[in-house]
Backbone as ProteinMPNN parsed JSONL, in Angstrom:
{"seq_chain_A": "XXXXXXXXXXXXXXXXXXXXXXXXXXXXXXXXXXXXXXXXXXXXXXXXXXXXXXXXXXXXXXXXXXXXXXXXXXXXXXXXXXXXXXXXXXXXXXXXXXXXXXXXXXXXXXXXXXXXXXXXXXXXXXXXXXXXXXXXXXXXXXXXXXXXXXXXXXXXXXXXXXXXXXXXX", "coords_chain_A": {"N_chain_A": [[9.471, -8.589, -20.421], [9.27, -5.192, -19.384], [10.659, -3.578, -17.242], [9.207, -1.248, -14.337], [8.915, 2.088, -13.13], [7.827, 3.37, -9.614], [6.633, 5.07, -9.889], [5.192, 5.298, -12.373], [2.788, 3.622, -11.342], [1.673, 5.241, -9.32], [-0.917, 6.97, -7.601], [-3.212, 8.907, -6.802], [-5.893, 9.869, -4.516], [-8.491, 11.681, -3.796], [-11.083, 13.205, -1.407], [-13.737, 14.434, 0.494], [-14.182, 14.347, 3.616], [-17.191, 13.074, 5.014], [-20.953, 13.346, 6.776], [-21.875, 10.891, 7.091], [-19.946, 9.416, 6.776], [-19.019, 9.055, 9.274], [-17.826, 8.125, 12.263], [-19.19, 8.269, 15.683], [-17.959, 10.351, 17.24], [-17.527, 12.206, 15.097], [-15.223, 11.572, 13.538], [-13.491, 10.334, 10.442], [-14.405, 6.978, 9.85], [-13.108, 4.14, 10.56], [-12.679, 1.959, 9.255], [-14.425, 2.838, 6.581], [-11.926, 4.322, 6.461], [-10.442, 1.957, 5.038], [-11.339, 1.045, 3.118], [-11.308, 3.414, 1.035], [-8.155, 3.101, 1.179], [-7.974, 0.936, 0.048], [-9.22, 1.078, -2.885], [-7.37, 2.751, -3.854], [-5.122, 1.771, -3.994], [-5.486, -1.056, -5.216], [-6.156, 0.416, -8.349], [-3.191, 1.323, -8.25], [-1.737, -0.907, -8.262], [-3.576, -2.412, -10.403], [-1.994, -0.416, -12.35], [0.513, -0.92, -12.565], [0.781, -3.537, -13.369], [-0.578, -3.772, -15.155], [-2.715, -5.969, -15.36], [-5.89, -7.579, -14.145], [-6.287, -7.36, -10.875], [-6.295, -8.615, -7.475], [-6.814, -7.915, -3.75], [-4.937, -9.328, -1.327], [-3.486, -9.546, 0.871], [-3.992, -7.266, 3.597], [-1.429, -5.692, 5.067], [-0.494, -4.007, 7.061], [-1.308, -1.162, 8.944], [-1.658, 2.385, 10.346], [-3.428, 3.728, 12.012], [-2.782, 6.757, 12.904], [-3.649, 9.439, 13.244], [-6.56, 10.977, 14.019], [-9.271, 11.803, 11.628], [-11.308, 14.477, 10.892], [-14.42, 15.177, 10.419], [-15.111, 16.666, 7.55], [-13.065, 17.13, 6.537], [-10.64, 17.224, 3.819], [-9.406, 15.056, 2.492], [-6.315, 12.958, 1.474], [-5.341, 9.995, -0.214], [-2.627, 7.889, -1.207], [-1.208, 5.721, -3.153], [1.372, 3.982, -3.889], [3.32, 1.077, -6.199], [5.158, -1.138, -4.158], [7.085, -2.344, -3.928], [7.957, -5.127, -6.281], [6.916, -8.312, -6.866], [6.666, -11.989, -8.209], [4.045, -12.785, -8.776], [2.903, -10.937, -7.192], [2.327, -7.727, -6.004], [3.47, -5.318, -3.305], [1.845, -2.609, -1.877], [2.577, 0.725, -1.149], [0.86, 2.726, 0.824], [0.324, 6.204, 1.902], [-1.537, 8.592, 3.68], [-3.094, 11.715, 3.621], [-4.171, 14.586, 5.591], [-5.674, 17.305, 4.872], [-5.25, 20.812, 6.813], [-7.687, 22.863, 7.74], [-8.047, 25.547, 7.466], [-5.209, 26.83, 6.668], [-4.771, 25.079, 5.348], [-2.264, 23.892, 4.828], [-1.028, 20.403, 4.485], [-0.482, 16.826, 6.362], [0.223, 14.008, 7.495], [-1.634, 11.203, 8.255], [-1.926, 8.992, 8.452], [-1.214, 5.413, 7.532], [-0.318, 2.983, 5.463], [0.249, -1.162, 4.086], [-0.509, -2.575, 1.621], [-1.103, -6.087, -0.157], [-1.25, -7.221, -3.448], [-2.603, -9.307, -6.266], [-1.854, -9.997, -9.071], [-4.116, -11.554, -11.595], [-5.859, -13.814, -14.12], [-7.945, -14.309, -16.372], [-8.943, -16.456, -15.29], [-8.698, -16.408, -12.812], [-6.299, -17.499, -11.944], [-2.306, -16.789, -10.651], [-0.532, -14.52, -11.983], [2.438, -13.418, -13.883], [3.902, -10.83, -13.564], [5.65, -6.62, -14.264], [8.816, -6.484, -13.386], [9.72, -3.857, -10.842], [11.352, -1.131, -10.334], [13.086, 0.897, -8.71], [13.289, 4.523, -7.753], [14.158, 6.773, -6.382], [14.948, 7.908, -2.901], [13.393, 7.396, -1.022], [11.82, 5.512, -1.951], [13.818, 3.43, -2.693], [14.127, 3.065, 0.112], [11.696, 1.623, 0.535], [11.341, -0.315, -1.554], [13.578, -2.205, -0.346], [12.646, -2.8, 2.25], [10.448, -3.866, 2.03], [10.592, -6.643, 0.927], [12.163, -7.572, 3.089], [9.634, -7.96, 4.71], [8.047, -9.54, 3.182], [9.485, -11.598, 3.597], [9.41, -11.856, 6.543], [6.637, -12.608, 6.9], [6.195, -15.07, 5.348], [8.246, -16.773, 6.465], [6.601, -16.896, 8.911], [4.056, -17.664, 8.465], [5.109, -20.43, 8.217], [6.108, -20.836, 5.678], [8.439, -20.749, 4.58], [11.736, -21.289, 6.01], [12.977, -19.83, 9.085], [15.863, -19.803, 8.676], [16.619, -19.277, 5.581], [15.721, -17.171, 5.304], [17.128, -14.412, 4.26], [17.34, -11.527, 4.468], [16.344, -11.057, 6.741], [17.816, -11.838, 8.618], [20.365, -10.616, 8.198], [19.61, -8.379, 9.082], [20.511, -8.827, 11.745], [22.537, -9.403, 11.912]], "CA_chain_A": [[8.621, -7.636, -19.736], [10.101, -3.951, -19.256], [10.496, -2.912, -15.397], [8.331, 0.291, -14.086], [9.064, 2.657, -12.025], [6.864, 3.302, -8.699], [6.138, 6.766, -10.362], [4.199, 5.068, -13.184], [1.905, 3.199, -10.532], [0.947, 6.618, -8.107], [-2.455, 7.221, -7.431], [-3.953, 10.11, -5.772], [-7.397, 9.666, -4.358], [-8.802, 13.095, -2.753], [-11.902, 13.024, -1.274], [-13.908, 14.661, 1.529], [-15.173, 13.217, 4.979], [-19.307, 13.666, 4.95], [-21.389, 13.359, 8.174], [-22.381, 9.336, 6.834], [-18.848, 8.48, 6.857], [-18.137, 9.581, 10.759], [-18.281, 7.771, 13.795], [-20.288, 9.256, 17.345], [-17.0, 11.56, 17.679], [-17.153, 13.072, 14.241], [-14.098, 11.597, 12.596], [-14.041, 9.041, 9.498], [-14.543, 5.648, 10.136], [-11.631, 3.373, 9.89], [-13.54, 1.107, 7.588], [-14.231, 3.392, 5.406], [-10.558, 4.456, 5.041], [-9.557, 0.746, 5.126], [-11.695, 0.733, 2.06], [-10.343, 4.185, 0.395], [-6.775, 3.264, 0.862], [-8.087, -0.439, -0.624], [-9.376, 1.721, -3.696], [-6.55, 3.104, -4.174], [-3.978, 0.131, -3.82], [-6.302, -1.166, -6.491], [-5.609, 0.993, -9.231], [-1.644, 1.257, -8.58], [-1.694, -2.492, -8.646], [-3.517, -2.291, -11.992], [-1.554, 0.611, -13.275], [2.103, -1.436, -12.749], [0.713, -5.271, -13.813], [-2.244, -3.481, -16.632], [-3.81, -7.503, -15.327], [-6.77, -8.062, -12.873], [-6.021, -7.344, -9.675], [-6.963, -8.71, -6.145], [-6.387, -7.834, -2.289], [-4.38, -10.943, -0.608], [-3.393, -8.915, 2.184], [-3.23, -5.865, 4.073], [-0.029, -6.417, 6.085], [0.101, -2.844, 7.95], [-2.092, -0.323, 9.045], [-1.495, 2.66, 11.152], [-4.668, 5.164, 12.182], [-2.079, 7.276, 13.642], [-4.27, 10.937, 13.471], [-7.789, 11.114, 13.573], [-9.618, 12.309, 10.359], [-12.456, 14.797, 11.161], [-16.207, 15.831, 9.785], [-15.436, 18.069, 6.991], [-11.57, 17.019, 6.151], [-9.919, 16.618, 2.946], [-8.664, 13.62, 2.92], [-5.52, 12.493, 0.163], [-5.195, 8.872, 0.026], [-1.699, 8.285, -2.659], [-0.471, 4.704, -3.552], [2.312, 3.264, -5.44], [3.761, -0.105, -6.016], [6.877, -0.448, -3.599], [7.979, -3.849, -4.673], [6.923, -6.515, -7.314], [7.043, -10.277, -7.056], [6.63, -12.582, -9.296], [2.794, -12.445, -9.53], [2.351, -10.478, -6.419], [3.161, -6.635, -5.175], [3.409, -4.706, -1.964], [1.676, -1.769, -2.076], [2.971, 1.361, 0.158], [0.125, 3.628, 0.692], [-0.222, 7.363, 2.567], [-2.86, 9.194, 4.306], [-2.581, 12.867, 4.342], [-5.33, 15.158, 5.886], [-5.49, 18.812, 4.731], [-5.749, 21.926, 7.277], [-9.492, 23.207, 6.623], [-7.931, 26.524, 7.634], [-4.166, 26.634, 6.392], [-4.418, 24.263, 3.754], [-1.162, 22.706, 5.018], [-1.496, 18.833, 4.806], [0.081, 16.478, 7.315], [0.486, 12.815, 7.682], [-2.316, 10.912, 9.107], [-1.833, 7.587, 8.385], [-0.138, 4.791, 6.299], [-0.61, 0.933, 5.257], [0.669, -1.465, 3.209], [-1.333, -3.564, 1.333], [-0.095, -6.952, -1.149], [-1.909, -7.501, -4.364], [-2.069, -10.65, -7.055], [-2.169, -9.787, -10.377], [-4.311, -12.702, -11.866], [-5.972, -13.851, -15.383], [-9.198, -14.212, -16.197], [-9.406, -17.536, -14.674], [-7.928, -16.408, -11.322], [-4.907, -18.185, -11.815], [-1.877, -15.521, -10.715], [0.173, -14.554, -13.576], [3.87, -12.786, -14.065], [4.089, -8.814, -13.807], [7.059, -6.565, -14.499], [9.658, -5.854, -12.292], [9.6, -2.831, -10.217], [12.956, 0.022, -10.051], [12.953, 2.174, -7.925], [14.483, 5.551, -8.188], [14.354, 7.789, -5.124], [15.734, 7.243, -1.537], [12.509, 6.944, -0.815], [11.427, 4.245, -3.124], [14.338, 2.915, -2.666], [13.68, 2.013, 1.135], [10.508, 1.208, 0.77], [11.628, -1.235, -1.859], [14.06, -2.766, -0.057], [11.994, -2.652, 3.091], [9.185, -5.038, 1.179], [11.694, -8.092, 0.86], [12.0, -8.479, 4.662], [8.316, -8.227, 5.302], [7.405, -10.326, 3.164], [10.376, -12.791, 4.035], [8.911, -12.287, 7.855], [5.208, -12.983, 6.035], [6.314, -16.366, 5.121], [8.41, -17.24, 8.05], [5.611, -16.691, 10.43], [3.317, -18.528, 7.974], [5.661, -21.517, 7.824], [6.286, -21.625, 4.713], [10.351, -20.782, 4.644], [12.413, -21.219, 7.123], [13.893, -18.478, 9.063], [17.342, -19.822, 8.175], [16.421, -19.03, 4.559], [15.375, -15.417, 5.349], [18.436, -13.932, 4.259], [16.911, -10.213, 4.619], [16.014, -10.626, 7.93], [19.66, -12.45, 9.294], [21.492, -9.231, 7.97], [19.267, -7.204, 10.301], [20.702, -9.248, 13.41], [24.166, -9.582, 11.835]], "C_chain_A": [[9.507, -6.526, -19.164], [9.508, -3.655, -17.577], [10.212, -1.517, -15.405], [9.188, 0.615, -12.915], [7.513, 2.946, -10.773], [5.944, 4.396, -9.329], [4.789, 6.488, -11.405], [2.991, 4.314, -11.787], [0.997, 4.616, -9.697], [-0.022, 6.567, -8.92], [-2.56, 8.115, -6.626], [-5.562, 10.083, -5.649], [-7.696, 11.051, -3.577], [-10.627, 13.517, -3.079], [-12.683, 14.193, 0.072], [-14.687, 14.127, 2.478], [-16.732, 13.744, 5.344], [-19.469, 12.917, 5.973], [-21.526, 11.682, 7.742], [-21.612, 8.341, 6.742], [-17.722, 8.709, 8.101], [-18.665, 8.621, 11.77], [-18.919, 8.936, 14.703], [-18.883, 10.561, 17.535], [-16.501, 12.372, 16.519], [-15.919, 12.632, 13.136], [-14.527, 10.422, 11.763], [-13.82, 7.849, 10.409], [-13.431, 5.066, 9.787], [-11.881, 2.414, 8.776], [-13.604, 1.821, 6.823], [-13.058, 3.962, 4.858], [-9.934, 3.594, 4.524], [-9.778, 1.056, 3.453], [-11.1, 2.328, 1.027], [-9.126, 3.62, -0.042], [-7.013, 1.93, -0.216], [-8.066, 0.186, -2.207], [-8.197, 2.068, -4.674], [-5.245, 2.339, -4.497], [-4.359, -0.624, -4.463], [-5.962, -0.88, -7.935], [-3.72, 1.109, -9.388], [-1.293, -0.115, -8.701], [-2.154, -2.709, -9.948], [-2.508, -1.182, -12.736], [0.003, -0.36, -13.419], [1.525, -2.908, -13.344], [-0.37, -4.654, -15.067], [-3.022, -5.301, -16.609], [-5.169, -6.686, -14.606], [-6.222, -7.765, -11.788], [-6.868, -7.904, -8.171], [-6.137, -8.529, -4.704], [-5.773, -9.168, -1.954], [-4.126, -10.453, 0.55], [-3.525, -7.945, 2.657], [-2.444, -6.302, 5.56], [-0.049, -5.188, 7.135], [-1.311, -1.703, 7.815], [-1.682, 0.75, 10.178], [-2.538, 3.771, 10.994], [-3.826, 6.405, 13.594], [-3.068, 8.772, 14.107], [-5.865, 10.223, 13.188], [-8.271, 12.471, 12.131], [-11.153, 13.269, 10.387], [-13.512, 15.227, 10.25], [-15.791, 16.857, 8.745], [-13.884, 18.021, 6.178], [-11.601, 16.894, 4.928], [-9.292, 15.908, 2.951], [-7.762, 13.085, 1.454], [-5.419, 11.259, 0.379], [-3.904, 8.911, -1.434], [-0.85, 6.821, -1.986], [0.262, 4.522, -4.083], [2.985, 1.689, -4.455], [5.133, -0.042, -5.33], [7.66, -1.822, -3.474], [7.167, -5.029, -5.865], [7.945, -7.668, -6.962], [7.226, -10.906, -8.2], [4.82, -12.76, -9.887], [1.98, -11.07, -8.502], [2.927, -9.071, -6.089], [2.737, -5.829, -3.888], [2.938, -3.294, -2.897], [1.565, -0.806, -1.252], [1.483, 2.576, -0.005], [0.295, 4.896, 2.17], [-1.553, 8.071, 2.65], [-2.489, 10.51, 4.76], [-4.269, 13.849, 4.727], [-4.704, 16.608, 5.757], [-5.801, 19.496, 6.026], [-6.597, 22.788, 6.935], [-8.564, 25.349, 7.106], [-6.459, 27.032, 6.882], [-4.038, 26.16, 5.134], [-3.107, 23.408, 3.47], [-1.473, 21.028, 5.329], [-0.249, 18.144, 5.456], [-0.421, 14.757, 7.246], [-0.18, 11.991, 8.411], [-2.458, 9.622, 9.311], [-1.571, 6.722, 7.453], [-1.071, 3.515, 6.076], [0.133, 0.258, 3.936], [-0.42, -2.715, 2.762], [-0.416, -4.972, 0.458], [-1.38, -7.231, -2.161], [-1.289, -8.273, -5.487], [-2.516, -10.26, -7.859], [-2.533, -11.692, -11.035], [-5.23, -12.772, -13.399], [-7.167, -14.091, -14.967], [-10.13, -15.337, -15.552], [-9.138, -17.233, -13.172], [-6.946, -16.696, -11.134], [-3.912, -16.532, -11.655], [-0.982, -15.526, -12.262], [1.312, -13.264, -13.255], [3.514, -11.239, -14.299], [5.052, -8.435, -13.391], [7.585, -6.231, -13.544], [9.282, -4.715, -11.682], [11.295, -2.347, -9.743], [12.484, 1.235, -9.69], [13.978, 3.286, -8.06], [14.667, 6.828, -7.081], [14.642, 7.144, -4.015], [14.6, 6.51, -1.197], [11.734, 5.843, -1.406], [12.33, 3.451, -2.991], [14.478, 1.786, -1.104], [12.885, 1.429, 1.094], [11.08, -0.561, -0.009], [12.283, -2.772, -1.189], [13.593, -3.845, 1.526], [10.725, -3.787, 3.062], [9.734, -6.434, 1.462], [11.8, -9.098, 2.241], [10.536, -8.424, 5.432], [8.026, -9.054, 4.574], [8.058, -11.985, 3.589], [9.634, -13.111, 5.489], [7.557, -12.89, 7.877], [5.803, -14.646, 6.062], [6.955, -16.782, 5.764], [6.931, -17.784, 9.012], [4.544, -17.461, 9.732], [3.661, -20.201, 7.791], [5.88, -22.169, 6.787], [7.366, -21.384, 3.7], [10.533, -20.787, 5.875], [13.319, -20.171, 7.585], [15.411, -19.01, 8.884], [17.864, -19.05, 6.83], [16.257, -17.522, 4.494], [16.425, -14.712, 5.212], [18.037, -12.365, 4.836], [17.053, -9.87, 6.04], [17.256, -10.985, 8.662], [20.279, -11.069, 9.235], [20.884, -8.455, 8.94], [19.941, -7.74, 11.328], [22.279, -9.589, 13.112], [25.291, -8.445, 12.73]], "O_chain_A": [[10.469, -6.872, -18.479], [8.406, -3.573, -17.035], [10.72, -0.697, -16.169], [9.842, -0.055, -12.115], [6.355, 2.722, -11.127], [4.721, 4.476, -9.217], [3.726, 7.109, -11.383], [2.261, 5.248, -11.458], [-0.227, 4.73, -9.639], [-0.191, 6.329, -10.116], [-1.881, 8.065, -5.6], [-6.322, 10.261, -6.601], [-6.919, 11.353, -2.671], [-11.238, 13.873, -4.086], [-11.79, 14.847, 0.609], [-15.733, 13.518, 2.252], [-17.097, 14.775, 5.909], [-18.684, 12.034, 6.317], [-20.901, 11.146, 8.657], [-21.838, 7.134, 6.661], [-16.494, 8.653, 8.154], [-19.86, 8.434, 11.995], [-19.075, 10.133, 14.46], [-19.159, 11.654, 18.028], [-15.487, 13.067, 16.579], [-15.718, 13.248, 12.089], [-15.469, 9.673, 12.022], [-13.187, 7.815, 11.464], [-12.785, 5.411, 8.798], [-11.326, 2.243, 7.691], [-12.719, 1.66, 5.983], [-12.816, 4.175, 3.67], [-9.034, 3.825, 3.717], [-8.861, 1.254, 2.656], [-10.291, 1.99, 0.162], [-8.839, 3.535, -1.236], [-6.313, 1.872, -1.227], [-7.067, -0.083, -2.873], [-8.079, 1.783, -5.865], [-4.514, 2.622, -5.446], [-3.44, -1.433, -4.588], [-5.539, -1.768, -8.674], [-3.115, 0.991, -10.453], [-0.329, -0.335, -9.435], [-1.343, -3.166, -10.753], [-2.398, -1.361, -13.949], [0.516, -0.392, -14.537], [2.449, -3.347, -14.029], [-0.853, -5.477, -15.845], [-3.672, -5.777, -17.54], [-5.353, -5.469, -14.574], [-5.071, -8.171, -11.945], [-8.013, -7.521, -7.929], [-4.986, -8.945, -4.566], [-6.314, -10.146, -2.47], [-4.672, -11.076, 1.46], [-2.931, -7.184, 1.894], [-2.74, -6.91, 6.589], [0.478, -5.486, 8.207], [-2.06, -1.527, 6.854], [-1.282, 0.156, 11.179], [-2.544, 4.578, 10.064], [-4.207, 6.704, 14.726], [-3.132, 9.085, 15.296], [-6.2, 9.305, 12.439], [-7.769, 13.558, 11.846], [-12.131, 12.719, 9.88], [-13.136, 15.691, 9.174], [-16.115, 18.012, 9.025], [-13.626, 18.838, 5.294], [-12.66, 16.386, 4.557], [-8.262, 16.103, 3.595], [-8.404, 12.829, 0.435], [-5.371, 11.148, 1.604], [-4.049, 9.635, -2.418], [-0.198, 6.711, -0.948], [0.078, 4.908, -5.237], [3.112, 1.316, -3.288], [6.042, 0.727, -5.644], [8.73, -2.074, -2.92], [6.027, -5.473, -6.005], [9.161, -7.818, -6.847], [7.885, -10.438, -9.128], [4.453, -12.835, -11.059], [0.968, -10.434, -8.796], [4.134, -9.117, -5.854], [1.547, -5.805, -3.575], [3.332, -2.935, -4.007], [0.658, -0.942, -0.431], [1.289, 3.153, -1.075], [0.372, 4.47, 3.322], [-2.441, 8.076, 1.797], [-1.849, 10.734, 5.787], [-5.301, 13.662, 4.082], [-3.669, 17.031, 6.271], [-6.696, 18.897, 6.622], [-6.428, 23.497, 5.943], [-9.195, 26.254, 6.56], [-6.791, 28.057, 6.286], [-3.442, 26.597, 4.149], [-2.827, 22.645, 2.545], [-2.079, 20.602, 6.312], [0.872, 18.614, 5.266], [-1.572, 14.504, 6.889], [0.42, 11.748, 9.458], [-3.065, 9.15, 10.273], [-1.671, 7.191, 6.319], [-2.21, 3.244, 6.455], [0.522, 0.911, 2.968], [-0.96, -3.544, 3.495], [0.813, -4.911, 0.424], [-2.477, -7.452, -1.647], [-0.104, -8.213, -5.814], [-3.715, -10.003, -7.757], [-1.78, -12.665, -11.015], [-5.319, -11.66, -13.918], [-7.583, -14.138, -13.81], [-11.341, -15.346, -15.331], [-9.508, -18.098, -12.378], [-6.401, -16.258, -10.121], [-4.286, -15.466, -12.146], [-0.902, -16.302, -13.214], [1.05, -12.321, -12.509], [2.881, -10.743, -15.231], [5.678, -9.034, -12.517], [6.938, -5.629, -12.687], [8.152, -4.431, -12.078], [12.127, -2.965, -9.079], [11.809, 2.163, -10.136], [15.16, 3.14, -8.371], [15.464, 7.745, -7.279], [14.632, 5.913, -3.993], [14.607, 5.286, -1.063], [10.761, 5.521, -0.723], [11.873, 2.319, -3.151], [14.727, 0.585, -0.998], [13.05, 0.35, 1.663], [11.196, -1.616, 0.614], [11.862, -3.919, -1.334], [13.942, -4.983, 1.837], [10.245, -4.375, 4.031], [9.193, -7.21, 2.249], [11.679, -10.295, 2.502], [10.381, -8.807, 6.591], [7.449, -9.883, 5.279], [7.481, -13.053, 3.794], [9.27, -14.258, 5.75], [7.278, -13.653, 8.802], [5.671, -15.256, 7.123], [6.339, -17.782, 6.132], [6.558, -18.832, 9.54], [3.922, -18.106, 10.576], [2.864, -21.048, 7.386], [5.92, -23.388, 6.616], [7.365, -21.637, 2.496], [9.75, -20.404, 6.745], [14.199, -19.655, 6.897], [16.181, -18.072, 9.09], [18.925, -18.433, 6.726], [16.712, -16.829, 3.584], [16.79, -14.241, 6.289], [18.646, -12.107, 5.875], [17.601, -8.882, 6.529], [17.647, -10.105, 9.429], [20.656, -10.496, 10.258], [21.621, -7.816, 9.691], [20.042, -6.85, 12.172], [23.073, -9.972, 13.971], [26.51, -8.599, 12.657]]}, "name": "protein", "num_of_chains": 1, "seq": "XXXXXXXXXXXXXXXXXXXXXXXXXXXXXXXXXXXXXXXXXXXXXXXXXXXXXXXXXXXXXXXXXXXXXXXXXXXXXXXXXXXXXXXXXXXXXXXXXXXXXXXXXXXXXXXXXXXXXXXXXXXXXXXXXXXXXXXXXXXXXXXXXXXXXXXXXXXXXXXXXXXXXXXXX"}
């Protein structure tokens, strides 16, 4: 199985925020971007495994900016590590300037998705190489979350966590 780059995975979702998808103060709903960014973390999960895909987690979320009545809203995924059946998926949230047209950084998440067969069972998808700085942290960045993921689930031991030791070395 030939290793992808993150580049083949990107997704760009671009959408705009309508009065039916605002809370009492006008801005989107966080549900509904949970479910955008989900959308989207979706497809770059199929685009790097070409399996089935399903949600297993969303590990991170930050609703750092509010998203108002009328916004353009970019939602843009890619795969920022692969497993062995499973990958992290880094997603951004940018909101356009309705006046400017400069877009700006409104919020992130990471999701994890299981590439699985038609029975459900998970199943093997290819590596992931990264090729920018940026891809390259992210990558590396994956390893000790999910090492702290299974720590905190009990099911390695933090002795075993090599990722996370080097941080406290």
């Amino acid at each position: 199985m030939e290793a992808k780059a993150p580049s083949d995975s990107r997704t760009i979702l671009t959408d705009l925020v309508l009065p039916s998808e605002t809370n009492p103060l006008n801005n989107l709903f966080g549900g509904e971007l949970l479910a955008r960014m989900d959308r989207a973390a979706s497809i770059a999960a199929r685009r790097h495994s070409r399996r089935i895909v399903v949600t297993a987690s969303v590990n991170h979320v930050a609703f750092n900016k509010a998203i108002p009545l009328g916004s353009v809203v970019t939602v843009e995924a890619a795969v920022s590590r692969a497993f062995k059946s499973s990958m992290e998926i880094f997603i951004d949230v940018w909101v356009e300037d309705r006046e400017s047209g400069r877009r700006s950084k409104a919020n992130e998440a990471i999701y994890t998705f299981v590439a699985v067969d038609e029975t459900g069972t998970p199943i093997q998808i290819p590596a992931l190489e990264p090729k920018t700085d940026l891809e390259k942290e992210r990558y590396d960045a994956a390893l000790r979350r999910k090492q702290l993921s299974l720590v905190l689930a009990g099911k390695m031991k933090p002795s075993e966590a090599t990722e996370l030791k080097a941080l406290f070395e």
